[in-house]
C-alpha positions as CSV (number, residue, x, y, z in Angstrom):
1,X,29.1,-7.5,50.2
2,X,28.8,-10.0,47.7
3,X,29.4,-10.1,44.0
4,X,25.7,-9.3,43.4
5,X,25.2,-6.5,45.5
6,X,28.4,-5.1,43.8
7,X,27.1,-5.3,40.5
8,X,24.0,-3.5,41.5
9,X,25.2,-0.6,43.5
10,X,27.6,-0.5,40.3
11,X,24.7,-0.2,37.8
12,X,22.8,2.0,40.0
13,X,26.1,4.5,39.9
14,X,26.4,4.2,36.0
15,X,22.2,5.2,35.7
16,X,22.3,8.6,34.4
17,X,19.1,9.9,36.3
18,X,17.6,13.1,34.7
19,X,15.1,15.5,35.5
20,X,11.4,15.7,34.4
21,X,12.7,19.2,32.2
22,X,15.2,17.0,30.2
23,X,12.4,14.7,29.1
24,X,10.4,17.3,28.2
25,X,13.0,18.9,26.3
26,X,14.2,15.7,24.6
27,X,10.5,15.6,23.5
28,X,10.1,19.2,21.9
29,X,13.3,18.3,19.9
30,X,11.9,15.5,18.7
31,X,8.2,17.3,17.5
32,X,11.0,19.5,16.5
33,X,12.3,17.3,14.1
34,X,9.4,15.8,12.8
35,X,8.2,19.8,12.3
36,X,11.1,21.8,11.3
37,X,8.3,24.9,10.0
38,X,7.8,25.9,13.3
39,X,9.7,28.1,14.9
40,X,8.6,27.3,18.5
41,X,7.6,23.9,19.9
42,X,5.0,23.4,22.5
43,X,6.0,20.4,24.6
44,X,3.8,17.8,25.8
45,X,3.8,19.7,29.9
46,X,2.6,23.2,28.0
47,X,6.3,24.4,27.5
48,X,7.3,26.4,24.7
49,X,11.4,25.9,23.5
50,X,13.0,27.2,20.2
51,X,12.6,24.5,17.3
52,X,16.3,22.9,17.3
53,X,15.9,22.2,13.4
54,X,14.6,25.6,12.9
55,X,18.1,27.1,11.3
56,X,18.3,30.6,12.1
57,X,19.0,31.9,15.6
58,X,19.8,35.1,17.7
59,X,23.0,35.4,19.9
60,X,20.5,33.8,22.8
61,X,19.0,31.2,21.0
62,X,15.8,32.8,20.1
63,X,14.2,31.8,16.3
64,X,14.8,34.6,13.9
65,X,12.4,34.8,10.4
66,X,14.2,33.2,8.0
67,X,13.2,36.3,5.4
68,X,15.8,39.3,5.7
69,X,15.2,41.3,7.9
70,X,16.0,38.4,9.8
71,X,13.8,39.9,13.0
72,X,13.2,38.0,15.4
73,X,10.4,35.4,15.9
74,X,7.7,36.4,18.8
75,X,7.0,33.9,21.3
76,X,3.7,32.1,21.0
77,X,2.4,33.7,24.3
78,X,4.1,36.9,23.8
79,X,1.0,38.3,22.0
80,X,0.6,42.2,21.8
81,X,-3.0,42.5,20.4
82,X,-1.4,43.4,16.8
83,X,-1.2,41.6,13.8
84,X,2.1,41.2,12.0
């Protein structure tokens, strides 16, 4: 092997290859950002994920209402045919 083939089986070791999920994740937090009123975040592949710079959070990572009682947020598709 030569000093060139090295170097590229070296950067192709260092390449931090990541799934299709982290992307799409990395892109809710950025809508995220841009929209910290919103508790839930529908990424860009029709995936809802907690608002990172939301601010108030269950034990599991849920959104909670930032008004006591602090209850928790309902997911977007989680819909029970009641208003609340």
């Amino acid at each position: 092997m030569n000093y060139y083939q090295n170097l590229q089986e070296q950067e192709h070791n260092d390449f931090n290859y990541t799934s299709e999920a982290d992307w799409d994740k990395e892109d809710a937090r950025i809508i995220g950002e841009q929209n910290t009123n919103y508790p839930w975040i529908c990424s860009g592949r029709d995936v809802w994920y907690p608002n990172p710079y939301w601010g108030k959070y269950d034990q599991s990572g849920n959104p909670l209402r930032k008004e006591y009682p602090f209850a928790n947020v309902p997911h977007p598709e989680s819909y029970d045919g009641e208003e609340s």
